[in-house]
C-alpha positions in Angstrom: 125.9 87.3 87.8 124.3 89.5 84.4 121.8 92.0 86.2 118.4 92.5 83.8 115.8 94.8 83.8 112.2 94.1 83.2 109.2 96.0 82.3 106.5 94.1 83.1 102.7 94.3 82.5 99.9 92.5 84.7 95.9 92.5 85.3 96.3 92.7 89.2 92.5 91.4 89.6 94.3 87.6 90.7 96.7 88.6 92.9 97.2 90.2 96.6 99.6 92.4 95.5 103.1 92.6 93.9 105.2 91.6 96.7 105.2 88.0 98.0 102.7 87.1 100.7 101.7 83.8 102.5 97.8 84.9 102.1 97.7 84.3 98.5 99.6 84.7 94.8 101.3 87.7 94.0 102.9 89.2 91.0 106.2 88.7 92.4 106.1 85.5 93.3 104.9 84.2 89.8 108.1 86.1 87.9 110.5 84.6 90.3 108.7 81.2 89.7 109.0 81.7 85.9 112.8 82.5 86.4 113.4 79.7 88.1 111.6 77.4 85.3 114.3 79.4 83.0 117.9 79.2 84.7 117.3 76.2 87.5 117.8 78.3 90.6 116.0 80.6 92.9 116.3 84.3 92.1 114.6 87.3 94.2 112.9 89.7 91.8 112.5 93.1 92.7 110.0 95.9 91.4 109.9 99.4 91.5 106.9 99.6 94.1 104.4 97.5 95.7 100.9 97.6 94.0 97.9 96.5 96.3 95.4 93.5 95.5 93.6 94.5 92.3 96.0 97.1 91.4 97.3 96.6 87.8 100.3 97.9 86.0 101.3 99.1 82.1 104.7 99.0 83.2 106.1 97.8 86.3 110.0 98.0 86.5 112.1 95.3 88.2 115.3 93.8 88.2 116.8 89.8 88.6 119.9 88.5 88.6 120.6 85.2 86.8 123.5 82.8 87.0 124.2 82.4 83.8 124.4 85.2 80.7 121.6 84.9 78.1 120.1 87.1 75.3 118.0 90.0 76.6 115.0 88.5 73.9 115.5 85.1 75.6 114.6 86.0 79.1 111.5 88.2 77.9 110.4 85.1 75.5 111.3 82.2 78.5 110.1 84.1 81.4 106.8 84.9 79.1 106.5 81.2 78.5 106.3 79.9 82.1 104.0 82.5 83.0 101.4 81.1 81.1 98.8 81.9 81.8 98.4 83.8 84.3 97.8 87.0 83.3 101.5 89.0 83.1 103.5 89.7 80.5 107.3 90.9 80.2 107.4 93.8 78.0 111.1 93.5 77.4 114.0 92.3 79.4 117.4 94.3 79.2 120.9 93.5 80.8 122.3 96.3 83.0 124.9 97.4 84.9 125.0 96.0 88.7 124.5 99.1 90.0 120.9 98.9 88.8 118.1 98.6 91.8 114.1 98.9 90.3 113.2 100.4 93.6 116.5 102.8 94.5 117.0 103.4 91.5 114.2 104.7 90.5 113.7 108.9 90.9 110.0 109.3 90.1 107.1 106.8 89.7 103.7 108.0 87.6 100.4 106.3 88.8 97.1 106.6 86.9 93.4 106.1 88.3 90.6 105.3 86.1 87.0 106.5 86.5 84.2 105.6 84.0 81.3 108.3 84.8 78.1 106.9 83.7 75.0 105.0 84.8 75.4 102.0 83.3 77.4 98.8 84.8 80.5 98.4 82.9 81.2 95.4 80.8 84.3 95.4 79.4 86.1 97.7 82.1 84.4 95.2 85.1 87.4 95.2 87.7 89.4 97.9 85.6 88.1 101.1 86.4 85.8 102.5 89.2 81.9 103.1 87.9 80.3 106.1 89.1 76.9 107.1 88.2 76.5 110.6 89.8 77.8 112.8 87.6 81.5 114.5 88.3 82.9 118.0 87.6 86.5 117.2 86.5 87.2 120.8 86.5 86.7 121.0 89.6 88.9 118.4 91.0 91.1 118.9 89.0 91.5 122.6 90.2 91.1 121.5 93.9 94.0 118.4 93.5 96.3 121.6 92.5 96.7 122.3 96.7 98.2 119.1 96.8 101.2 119.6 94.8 104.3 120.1 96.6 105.9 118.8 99.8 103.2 118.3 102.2 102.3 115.8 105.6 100.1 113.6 103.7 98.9 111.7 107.2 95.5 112.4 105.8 96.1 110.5 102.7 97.9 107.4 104.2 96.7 104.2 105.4 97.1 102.8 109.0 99.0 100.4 107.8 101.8 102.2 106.4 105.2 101.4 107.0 106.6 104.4 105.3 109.1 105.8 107.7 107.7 109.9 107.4 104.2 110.7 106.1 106.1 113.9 104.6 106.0 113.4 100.4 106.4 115.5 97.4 104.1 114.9 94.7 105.5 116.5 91.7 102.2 116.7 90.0 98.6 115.5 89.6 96.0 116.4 86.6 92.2 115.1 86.2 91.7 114.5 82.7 88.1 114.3 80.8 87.2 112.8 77.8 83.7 112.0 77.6 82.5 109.9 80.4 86.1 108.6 80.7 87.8 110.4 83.6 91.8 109.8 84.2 93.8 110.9 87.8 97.3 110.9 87.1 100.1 111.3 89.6 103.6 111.7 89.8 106.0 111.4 92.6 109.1 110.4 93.7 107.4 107.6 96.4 104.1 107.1 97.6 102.2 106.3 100.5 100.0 103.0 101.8 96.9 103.7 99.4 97.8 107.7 99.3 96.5 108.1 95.6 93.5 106.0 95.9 92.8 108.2 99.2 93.5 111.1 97.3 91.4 110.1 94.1 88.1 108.9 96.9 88.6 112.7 98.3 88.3 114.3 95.1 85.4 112.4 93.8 83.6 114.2 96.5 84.8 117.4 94.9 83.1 116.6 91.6 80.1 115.2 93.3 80.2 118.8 94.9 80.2 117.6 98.1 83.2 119.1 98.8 85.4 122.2 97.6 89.0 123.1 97.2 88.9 124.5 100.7 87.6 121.3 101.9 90.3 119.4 100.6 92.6 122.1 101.7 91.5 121.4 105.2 91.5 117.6 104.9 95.4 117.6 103.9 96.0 120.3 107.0 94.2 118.5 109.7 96.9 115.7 109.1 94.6 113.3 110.5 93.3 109.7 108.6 90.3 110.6 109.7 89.6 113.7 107.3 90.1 111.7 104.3 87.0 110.8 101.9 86.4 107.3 101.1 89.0 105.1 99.6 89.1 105.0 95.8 88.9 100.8 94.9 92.1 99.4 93.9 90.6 97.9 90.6 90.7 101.6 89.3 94.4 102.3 90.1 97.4 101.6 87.8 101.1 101.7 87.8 102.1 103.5 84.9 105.7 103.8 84.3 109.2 104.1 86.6 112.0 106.7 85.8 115.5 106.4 86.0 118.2 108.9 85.6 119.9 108.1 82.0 123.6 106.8 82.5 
């Protein structure tokens, strides 16, 4: 069975996640339907990582396998068709070797969160960025998210929920970028926790309120404890940027 790859692009405002849930539509569950509509069987899709209810993605990596062999530009255009219209697109589809797994595969995932700092609603940006109206010191957090870098407990920064089997994670990097009121979290890791960036991004928005300093996060990520953690950044902020792989 041909093995393709897919970089996929979605507005996860409609959806309770990526992966396939009984509560209500997912991401995943609207490709696999789309692939069905194109070959005439079931197929399991699987993505790089699972994105929570109103968390979008630029470029969500995942992989199917079909029954039958077809043009890499036919399964982007087919699977594109029977999406309609729900909001995801397949960026491109590319056959691969079998060895190929979106999620195992992959060696570092890139997430980016999305504040607009101003007073007025947003328009445009309405469920695509988080609004907030106190003004923010992006130096500041920016210098502060630094202590975070490296291998670390991150219990602080992970949700009850989580499933991971250790709270211990690397993050490779993180950088708070300004440009005008337009304030961009990136992050860069090999996996993530249950809602650990938007835990990290709600800490550090009480660093550029000036609530907190860089010791305080310091001493939030060394208590270890849920508890310690700022608010939770909304998901409608938070997007999945990209997925390495290590070239063959």
């Amino acid at each position: 069975m041909p093995r393709y790859k897919l970089i996929i692009e979605f507005d996860g405002g409609p959806f309770v996640g990526w992966q396939r849930q009984e509560n209500g539509p997912s991401v995943q569950a609207a490709v696999e339907a789309a692939a069905e509509a194109l070959c005439g069987e079931k197929t399991t899709v699987h993505g790089a990582g699972r994105t929570d209810a109103g968390v979008h993605a630029l470029a969500m990596a995942a992989h199917m396998d079909l029954p039958r062999a077809y043009g890499d530009g036919v399964v982007r255009d087919a699977l594109n068709q029977h999406l309609k219209p729900q909001p995801i697109s397949v960026l491109s589809a590319e056959t691969v070797t079998d060895d190929f797994h979106a999620r195992f595969s992959c060696v570092r995932r890139a997430y980016e969160y999305r504040i607009v700092n101003r007073r007025a609603p947003l328009s445009l940006l309405a469920g695509r960025a988080w609004r907030i109206s106190t003004a923010l010191d992006a130096d500041a957090m920016h210098d502060a998210a630094q202590v975070l870098v490296g291998r670390h407990d991150f219990s602080t920064f992970r949700a009850s929920q989580c499933q991971a089997e250790t709270p211990i994670k690397s993050l490779h990097s993180i950088a708070v970028l300004r440009s005008g009121e337009d304030i961009r979290i990136r992050c860069e890791a090999r996996s993530f926790l249950h809602h650990q960036v938007r835990s990290i991004v709600g800490s550090l928005a009480e660093v550029g309120r000036g609530k907190w300093r860089k010791s305080d996060l310091r001493a939030a990520l060394d208590a270890k404890d849920r508890s310690a953690c700022g608010p939770v950044a909304p998901a409608e902020g938070l997007y999945f940027m990209r997925a390495d792989y290590e070239k063959s």
